[in-house]
N, C-alpha and C positions, 0 to 999 in steps of 0.2 A: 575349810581351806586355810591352810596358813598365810598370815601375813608377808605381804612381800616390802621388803625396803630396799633401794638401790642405793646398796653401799660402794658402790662401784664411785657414785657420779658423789654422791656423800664424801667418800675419801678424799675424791680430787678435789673438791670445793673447803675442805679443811688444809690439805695440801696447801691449795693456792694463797690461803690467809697466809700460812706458816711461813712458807717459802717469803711472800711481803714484810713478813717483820725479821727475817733474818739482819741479825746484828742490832736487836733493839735490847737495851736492859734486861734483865733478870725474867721474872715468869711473861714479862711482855714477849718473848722469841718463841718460847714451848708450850703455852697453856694456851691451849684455841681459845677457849673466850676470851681472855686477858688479851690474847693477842687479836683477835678480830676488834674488839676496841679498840686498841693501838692502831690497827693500821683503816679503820675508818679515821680517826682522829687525823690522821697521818695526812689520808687522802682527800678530808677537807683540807687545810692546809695549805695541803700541793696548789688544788683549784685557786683556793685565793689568794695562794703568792702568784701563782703566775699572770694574775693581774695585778699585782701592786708591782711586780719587777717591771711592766709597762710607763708603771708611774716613774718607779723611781730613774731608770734611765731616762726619762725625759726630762726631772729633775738636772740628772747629772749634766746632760747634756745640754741645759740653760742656761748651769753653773759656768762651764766650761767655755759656752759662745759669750759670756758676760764679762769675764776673765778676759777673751783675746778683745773685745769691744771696749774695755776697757780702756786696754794700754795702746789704745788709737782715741781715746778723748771722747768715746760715745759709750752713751749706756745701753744696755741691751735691749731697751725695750725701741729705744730710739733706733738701732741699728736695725731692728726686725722688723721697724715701721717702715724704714730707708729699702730694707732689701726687700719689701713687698709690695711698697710704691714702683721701683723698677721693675719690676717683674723677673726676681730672681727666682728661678724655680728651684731653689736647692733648701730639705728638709731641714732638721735642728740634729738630726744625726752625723749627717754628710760636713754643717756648718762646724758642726764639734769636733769632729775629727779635723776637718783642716785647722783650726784653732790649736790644737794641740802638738797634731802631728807634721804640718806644713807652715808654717807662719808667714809664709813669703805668700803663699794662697790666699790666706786669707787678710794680710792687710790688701791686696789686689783687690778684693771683693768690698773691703771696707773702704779704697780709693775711688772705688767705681761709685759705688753709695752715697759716698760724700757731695 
């Protein structure tokens, strides 16, 4: 009895790499294993940037409530003690954005604080 391979499902699972590394370098786009490399590599990567973008946004967003805390005479770490002591329910997201994009908001927040 002949050997049976399903190259049907074969196809599409080398398909699927190739289609992944479209627009990568040179034999990383066309040569299945060169490219199955690639886009393993690729797709750790992914995984573990989309936990460092977690980081770094909460960075930015430190930066930014430290910035507006600032030019009201308190430092950040003092203003997040002040608005935790009150029981201001609002995150380092929402605190960053008014920081930047409302300043009338957030000296209120830092008036209240005070």
């Amino acid at each position: 009895m002949p050997r049976s391979v399903n190259s049907v499902a074969s196809r599409k699972r080398r398909k699927k790499i190739l289609k992944a590394a479209k627009g990568y370098f040179g034999r990383r786009k066309n040569v299945y294993t060169v490219a199955k490399n690639a886009v393993e590599k690729a797709m750790t990567y992914a995984y573990r940037d989309r936990k460092n973008n977690k980081r770094n946004f909460r960075g930015l967003w430190i930066q930014r409530i430290n910035a507006g805390a600032r030019q009201h005479g308190l430092s950040y770490s003092q203003f997040m003690g002040k608005v935790k002591a009150n029981n201001i329910d609002l995150n380092r997201k929402v605190l960053a954005d008014l920081a930047m994009n409302n300043p009338e908001a957030f000296k209120a927040i830092v008036d209240k604080v005070k």
